[in-house]
N, C-alpha and C positions, 0 to 999 in steps of 0.2 A: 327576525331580529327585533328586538326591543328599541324603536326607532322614536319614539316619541320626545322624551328627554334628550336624546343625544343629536335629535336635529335641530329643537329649540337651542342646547348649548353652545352649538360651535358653528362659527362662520368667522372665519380668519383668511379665508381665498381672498388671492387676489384677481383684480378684473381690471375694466374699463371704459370708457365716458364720455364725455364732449363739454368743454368748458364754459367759463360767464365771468363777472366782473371786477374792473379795475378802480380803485379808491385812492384818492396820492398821486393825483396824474401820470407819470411814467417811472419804468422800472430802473432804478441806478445801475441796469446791470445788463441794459440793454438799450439801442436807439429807436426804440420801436413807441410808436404812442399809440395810446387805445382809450378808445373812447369808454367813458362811462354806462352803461343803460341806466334808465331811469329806476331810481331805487321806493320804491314806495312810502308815503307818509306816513312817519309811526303813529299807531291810531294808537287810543288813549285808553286804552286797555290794562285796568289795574285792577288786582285782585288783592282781599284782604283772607289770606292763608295762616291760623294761628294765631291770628295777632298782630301778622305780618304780611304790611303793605307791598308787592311784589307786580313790579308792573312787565308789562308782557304786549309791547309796541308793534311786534310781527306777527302778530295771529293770525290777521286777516291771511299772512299766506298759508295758514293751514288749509285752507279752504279752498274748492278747482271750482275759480273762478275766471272771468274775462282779464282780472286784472292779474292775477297770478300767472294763468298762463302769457302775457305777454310779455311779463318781468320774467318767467323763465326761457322764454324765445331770447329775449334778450341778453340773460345771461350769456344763455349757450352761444350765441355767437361774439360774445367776445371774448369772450374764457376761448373759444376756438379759433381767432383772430389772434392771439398773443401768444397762442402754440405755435400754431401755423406760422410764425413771424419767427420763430427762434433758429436761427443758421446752423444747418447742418444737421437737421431732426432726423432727416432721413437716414443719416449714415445708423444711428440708434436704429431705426427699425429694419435695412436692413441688417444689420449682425443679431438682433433678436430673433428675426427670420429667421436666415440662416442655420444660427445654432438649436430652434425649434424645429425645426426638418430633419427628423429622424423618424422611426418605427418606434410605435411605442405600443409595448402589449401587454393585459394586466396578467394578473395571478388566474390560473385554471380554475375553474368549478365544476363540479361535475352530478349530474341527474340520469339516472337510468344508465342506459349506455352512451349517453352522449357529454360530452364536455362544451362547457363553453369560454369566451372568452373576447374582452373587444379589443381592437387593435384602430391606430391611427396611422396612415399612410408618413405622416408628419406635420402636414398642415389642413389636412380635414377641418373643418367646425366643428364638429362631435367626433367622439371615435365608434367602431360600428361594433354591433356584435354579432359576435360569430357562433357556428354551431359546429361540431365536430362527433361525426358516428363513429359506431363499433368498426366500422370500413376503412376509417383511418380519413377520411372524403373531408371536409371543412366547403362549408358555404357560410353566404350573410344569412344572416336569420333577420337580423334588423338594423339598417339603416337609418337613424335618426335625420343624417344628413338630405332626406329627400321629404322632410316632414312640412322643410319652408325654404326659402329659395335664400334666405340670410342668415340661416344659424343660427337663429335665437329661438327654434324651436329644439328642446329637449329631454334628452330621456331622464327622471327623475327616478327611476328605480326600476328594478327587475324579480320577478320571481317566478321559477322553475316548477312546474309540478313533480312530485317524488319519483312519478313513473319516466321523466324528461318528454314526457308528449303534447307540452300546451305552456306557453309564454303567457305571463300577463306581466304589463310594463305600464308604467308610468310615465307620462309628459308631461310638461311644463313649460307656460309658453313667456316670453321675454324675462326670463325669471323668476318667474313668481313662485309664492309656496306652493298655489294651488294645482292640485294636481288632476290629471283625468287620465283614467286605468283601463286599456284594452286587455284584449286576449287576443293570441295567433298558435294556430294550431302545427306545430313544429315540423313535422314530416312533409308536409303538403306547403308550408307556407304561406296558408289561406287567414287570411283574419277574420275572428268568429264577429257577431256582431254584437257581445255584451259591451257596456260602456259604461263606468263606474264613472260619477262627479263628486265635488265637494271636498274631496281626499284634500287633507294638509296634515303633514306630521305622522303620515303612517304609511306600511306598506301594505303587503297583501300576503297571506298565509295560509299555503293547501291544505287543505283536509287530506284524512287519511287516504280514502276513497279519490283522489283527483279528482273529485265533481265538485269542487268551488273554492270560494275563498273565504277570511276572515279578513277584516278590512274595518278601519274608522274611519270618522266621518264628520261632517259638522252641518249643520242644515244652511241651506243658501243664507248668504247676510241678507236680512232681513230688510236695511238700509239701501241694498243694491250697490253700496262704493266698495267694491273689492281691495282698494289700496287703503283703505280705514277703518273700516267695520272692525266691532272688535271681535273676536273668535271665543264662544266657552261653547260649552255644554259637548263635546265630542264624545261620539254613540258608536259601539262595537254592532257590527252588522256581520251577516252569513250570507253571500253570493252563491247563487247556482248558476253553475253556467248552462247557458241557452235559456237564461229570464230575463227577464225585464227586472233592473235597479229598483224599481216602484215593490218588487215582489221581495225583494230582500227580507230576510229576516233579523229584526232588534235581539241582537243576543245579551248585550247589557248598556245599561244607561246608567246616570248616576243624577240626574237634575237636583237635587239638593244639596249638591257639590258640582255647581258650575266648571270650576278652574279644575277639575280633574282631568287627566290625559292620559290615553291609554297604550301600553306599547305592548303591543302581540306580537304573541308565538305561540306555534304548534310544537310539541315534542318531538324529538325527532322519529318517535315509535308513533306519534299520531293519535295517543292515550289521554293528552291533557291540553287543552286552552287553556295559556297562562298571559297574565292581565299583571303589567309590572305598569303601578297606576302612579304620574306623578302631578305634582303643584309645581306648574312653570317649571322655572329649570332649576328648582332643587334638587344638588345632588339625592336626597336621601328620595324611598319612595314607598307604598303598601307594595303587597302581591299579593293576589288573588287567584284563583285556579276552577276549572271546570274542565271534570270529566267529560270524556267525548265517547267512551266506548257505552255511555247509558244516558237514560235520560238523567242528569242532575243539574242542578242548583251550583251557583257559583259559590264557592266558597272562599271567605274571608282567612286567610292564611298566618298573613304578618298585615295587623290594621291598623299599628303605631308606625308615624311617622319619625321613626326616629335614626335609620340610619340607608346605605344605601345597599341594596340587593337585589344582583344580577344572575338571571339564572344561566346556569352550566349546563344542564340537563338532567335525566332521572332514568333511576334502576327502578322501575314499578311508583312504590309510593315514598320509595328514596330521593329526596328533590337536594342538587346540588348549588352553591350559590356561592359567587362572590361577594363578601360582604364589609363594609366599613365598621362595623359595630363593634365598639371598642378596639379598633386597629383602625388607625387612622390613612395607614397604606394598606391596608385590605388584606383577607387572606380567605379560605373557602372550607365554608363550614358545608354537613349533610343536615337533612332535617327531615324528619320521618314523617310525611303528613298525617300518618295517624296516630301517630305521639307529637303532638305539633309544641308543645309546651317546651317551653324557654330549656328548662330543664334536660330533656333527652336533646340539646341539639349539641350536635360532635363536629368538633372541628378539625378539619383535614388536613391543611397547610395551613401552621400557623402567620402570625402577622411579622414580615423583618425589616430590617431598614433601608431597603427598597420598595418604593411603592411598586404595588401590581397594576400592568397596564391595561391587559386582558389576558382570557384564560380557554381556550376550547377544551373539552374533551375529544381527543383522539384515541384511535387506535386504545381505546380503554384505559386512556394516559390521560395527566391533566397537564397542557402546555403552557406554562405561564410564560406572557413576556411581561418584563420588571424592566424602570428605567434607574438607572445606576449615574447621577451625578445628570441626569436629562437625556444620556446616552440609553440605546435599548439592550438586553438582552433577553434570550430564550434559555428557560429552566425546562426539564419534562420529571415529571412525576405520578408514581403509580395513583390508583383512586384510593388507595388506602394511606395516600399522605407520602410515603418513602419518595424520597429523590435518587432519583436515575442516574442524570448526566445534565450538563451544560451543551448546548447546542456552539459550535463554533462558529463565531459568525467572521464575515470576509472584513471586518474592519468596525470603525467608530462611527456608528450613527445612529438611521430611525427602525424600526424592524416592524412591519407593517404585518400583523398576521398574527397566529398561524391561521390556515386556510383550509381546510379538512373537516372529515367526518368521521365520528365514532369508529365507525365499522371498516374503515383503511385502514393502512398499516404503513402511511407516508402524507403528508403534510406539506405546503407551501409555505412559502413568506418570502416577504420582499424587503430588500434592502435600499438604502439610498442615504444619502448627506448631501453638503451643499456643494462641493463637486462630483458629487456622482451620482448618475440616474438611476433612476429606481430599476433592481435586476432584480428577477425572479429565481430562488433557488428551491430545490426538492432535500427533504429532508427523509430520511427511510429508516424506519425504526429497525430493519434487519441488518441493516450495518453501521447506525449509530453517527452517519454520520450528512454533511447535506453536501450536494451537486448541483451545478449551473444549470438551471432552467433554459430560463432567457436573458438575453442580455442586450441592451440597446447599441448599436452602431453610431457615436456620437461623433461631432465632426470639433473635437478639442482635446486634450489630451487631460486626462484631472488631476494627474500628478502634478501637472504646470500650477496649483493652486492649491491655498491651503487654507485649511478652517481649526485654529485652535479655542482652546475651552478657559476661561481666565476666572476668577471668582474675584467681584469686590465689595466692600462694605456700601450699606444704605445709611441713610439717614439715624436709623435706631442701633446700627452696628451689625443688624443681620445680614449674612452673607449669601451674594445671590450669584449664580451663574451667568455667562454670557459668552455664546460663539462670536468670533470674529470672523471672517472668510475676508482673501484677498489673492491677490496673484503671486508666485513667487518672486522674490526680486524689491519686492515694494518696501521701502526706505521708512521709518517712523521720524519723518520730517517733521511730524505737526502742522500737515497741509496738507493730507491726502482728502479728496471728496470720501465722505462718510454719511450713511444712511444707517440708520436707526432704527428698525421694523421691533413693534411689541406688541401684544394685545393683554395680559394681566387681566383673566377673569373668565367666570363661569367652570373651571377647574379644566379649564383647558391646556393640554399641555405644548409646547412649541418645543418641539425638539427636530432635529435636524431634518429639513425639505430640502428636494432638489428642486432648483427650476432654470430652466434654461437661460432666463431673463438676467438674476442673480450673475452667471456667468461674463455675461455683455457687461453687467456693471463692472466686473474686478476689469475687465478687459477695458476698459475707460480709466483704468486706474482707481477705480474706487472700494474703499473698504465696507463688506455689507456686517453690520451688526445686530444681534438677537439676543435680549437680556433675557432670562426668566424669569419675570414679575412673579410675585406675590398674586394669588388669585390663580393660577393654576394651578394643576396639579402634577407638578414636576418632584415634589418633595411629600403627594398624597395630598389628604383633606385639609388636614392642618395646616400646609401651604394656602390652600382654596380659602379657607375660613379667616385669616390674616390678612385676604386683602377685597372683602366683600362688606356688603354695610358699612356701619360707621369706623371700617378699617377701610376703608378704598384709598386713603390719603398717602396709607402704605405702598400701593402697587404706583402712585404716581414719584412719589420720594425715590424708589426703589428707579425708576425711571430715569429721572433727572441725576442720581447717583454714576449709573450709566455712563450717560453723557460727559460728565465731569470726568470718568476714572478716562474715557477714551481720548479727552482733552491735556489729561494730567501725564497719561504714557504716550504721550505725542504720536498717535494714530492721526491726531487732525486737530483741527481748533474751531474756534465758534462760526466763525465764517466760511467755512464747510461743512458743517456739519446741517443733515435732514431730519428730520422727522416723520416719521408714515406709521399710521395703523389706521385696521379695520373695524364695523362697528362698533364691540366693546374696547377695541382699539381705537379706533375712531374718538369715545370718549373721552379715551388716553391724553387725544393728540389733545382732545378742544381745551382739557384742563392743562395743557403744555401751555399753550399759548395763552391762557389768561393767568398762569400761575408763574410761569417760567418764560414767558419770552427771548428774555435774553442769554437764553444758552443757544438757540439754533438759529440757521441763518432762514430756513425753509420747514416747514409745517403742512404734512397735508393728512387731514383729517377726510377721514374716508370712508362712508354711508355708517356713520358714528350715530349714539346716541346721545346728542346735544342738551337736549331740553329734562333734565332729572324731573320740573313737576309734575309733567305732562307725559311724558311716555307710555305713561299706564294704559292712557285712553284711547290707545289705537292698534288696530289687531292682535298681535298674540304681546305686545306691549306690557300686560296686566302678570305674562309670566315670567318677567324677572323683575317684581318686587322681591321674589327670595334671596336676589341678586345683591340690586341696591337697596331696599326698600322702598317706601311709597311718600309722596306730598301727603297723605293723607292721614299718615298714620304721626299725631302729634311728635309722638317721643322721633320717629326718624328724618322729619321735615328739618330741622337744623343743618346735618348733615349735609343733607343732599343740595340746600339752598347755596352749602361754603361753597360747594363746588361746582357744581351747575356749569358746565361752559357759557349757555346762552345769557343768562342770567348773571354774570360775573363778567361780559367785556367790558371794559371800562376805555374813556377817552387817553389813546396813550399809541406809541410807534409799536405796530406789531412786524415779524417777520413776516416774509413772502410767504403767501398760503394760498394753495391751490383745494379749496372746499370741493369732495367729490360724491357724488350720488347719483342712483338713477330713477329714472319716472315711474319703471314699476316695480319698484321695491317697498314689498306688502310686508315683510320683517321691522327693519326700521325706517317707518314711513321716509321717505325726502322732506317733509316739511320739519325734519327736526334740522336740514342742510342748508332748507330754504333760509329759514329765522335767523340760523347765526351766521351765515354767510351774508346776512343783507346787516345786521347788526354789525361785524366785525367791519365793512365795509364803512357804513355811516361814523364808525369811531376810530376808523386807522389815522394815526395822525401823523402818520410817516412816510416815504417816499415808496414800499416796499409795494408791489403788488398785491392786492388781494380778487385772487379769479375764482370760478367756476366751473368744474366739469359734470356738466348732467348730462348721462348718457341716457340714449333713446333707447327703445325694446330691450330694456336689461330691468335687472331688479338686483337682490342683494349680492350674489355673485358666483351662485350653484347653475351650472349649466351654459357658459358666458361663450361664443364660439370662440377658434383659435385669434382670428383676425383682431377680435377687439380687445382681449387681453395682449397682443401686443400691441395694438392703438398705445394701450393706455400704459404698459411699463416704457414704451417711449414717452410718451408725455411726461410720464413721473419723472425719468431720469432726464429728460431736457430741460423742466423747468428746475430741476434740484441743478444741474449746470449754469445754467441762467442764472438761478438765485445768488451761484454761488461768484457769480462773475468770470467762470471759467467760457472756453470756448472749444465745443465739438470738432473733433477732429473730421476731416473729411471722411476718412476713412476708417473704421475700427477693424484693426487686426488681433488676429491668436495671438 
């Protein structure tokens, strides 16, 4: 898969943490007092940017120091003292329990004669994966859960040799991006002794022959801080197994283009290395190609940056592509690499007013799923363009898939919403129609709860989408507890997840809401493009519009209502709270990115200037300074905010958590809490165990009770 770009883009999981500080002496919404930690001296740290005096008080904590580290000991334990104090926490984490104790197993894959597939007992830390022969027999192949004795060691990816005779898997240890790549030889269940390092941002891809892999790479930080270092120059390498890594071979490099990234694939016929090369997380991106059945030269395919192009696959020198170019929702054009010119390229499925969300070839079909209004569906269509049929799906939601190869003649996908867990169905082109795979055994009923779809005006009059989900029965008092989850960016799209957690909240009476900002891709690029750069001001308006429409149709009012997003969410929140304050009662910004001048200059940081753009770049420094969370608190009463990051999160470092949570702290002028959750052996939120993502949606949902002045029930029932 073409893993490079689309692992930079998206992190919207949610996880979990351990808290820190209180500003305002105690919380009005509780008897509980908590001591302050010592907040450190704003050093006098001013930069002259543009022209423009820009002072920057918290820096020192960028820095893992004697004094950092004590101000972050310190936090964490009172951010976990003011959790820990809140009555009745437990009943929240049991029913998160609880209703997370099911069977949970993904979609099949399948290599050679064997299928695979991981399954969670219910409350595993990882879920494991399994192998299944031509015998019909199922064993573990691999247990992630036996890697560390806490669960913060994980599998970050997998890949199959064609013949299904040899695993190479990737780990990941408290989070982090970085990854290290074994092999286990699948019959025997013996692990070979190759050992891949340095991996971030890529997987691993079999040669024709099963004798190795193709794999990127980046040379060790040269700096030695793995949580800072900045990351370029990522180099395409050739594994053989039973070598030593040092014998690898440089298949291609690019040093006169640093920020280049490279996402490989093999064909699925094992005829072509394709190199789909991008700049940080711009949607658009080049491709490149090298034959494998000769010796050749890579070749420069498409070397204008100008739209985005995912490969489908190829008939010979027939190469298929999903592509943005000029269809802003995509459609998939052919292109003859030996007529490569603009000219001969034919397009197959034109562009319609669904955006496409992804596309396999099967069964010699091309399967599109299009989201319609944020909702998904499944399209199949022949390669020469003609439409088939509509795939029927079991209801209104996300459609995860399809899951298949070329040369079957039946396909997966998974379905799910925000009452319903994610089921596995088979789809069979011989009878046109799809069958229950799997299906989770959940201990709630989902009918009991409902998630409708509401559309309201923003600020400029654009009309945006937004789920609600709630229990049935729930009254539009304008006092229901309401949370707020967004993220708006990097063309990310949010369209319907199940999570168990969700569930516990309507079951507390609370209404969960999910707008779709601007900055994703729920309406295609043109959506993306409207709220990125010097339009980001859009995805917050579009936010705050939100909030008002759920206040205006008496879902809740200001004194219930929460706030929460993740990284680029996360920026969401920080610009809530120094833009809008007084629409929420609770705010929790979550391993966000805070600081707009600085973000550039730490790990893979430098690749979403395409995003927001740069401090650096005169024309876009304006922009990013209006909004800047860190840079923008001002002395004033902010709401309760629980600032959340973890120590090893090498995506958006913590020190963009550290700086404005010590900030927002020194300038709360109000009696409202402001804490800390930094959690330990975690990072950004890919591979979190079972235990601490519910730590942490009990925390979220205690302190949004707390904030709110409510009080937990003993007991949460169905």
């Amino acid at each position: 898969m073409m893993v490079f770009k689309s692992i930079l883009k998206k992190q919207h999981i949610l996880m979990a943490g351990v808290g820190i500080a209180l500003m305002g002496c105690q919380a009005t919404t509780t008897e509980k007092q908590v001591s302050s930690p010592q907040i450190p001296s704003p050093a006098s740290t001013i930069e002259t940017i543009h022209g423009v005096q820009v002072a920057d008080p918290y820096r020192h904590l960028e820095v893992e120091s004697e004094e950092t580290t004590n101000w972050v000991k310190a936090q964490q334990a009172d951010g976990h003292a003011y959790l820990a104090g809140i009555k009745n926490k437990q009943a929240i984490v049991d029913r998160i329990t609880e209703l997370w104790n099911y069977e949970k197993v993904s979609a099949p894959f399948e290599h050679g004669d064997n299928t695979f597939y991981y399954r969670n007992d219910g409350l595993q830390a990882q879920s494991v994966l399994f192998v299944k022969g031509a015998d019909g027999k199922e064993k573990v192949l691999l247990d992630p859960n036996t890697l560390s004795s806490d669960g913060t060691v994980a599998l970050s990816g997998v890949s199959v040799s064609g013949d299904g005779n040899t695993l190479a898997y990737g780990v990941s240890n408290s989070g982090s991006d970085w990854q290290q790549w074994q092999f286990v030889d699948i019959a025997s269940g013996t692990k070979l002794n190759d050992e891949l390092k340095w991996i971030k941002f890529s997987g691993a891809e079999w040669s024709k022959d099963n004798g190795g892999v193709y794999y990127a790479r980046y040379d060790a930080p040269a700096g030695g801080n793995l949580l800072a270092d900045v990351n370029f120059n990522q180099k395409v390498y050739f594994h053989k197994i039973g070598t030593d890594q040092s014998q690898d071979k440089l298949v291609y490099e690019r040093p006169q283009n640093k920020d280049w990234g490279f996402g490989i694939e093999v064909s699925e016929a094992g005829d072509y290395l394709l190199l789909s090369i991008s700049q940080g997380t711009d949607s658009r991106n080049r491709f490149f190609y090298k034959s494998l059945e000769k010796d050749a030269d890579v070749v420069e395919l498409i070397i204008d940056l100008e739209a985005e192009y995912s490969f489908l696959g190829n008939d010979k020198s027939i190469f298929y592509f999903k592509t943005d170019l000029d269809a802003p929702n995509g459609k998939v054009i052919a292109i003859d690499v030996n007529k490569s010119d603009k000219s001969n390229w034919h397009t197959i499925i034109p562009e319609s007013t669904d955006p496409i969300s992804s596309i396999s070839i099967i069964n010699d079909h091309l399967v599109v799923s299009y989201l319609h209004d944020v909702l998904g569906k499944l399209s199949i269509f022949s390669l020469s363009g003609d439409k088939r049929q509509d795939v029927t799906l079991p209801g209104k939601g996300k459609v995860a898939g399809p899951y298949g190869k070329r040369s079957k003649d039946y396909f997966y996908y998974v379905f799910n919403s925000y009452a319903q867990a994610k089921t596995t169905y088979r789809f069979d082109f011989k009878t046109g129609s799809s069958t229950l795979f799997t299906e989770p055994k959940v201990s709630f009923n989902p009918d009991d709860y409902v998630s409708e779809q509401v559309f309201y005006n923003s600020k400029d009059g654009t009309r945006v989408p937004m789920m609600i989900s709630y229990k049935k029965g729930l009254q539009k008092t304008g006092d229901n507890p309401t949370l707020l989850y967004a993220y708006g960016g990097f063309a990310i799209s949010l369209t319907p997840r199940f999570s168990p957690a969700n569930i516990a909240w309507m079951d507390l009476g609370g209404v969960y809401a999910v707008p779709n900002l601007r900055g994703g891709a729920e309406y295609g690029e043109s959506w993306h493009q409207a709220g990125m750069l010097d339009k980001k001001q859009n995805v917050f308006d579009d936010y705050y519009a939100a909030a008002e429409y759920l206040v205006e149709q008496n879902y809740t009012n200001k004194s219930k209502l929460g706030a929460y997003g993740r990284s680029n969410g996360g920026l969401l929140m920080g610009a809530t709270l120094t833009q809008r304050p007084e629409l929420f009662a609770a705010v929790l910004p979550a391993v966000g990115v805070l600081d707009m001048l600085r973000f550039h200059k730490f790990t893979i940081g430098w690749a979403w200037t395409s995003e927001y753009g740069s401090a650096d770049v005169a024309e876009q420094f304006p922009a990013l300074l209006a909004y800047s969370p860190y840079h923008n608190v001002t002395e004033r009463a902010y709401p309760a905010t629980m600032v959340m990051t973890a120590d090893h999160d090498d995506r958006v470092v913590p020190l963009h958590s550290f700086k404005f949570g010590a900030m927002l702290q020194a300038k709360q002028k109000g009696n409202a809490p402001i804490i800390m959750r930094i959690e330990s052996k975690a990072g950004h939120g890919k591979g979190k165990p079972t235990a601490m993502k519910i730590d942490e949606f009990a925390d979220i949902y205690s302190f949004l009770f707390d904030s709110f002045g409510l009080k937990i029930p003993a007991k949460i029932n169905q």
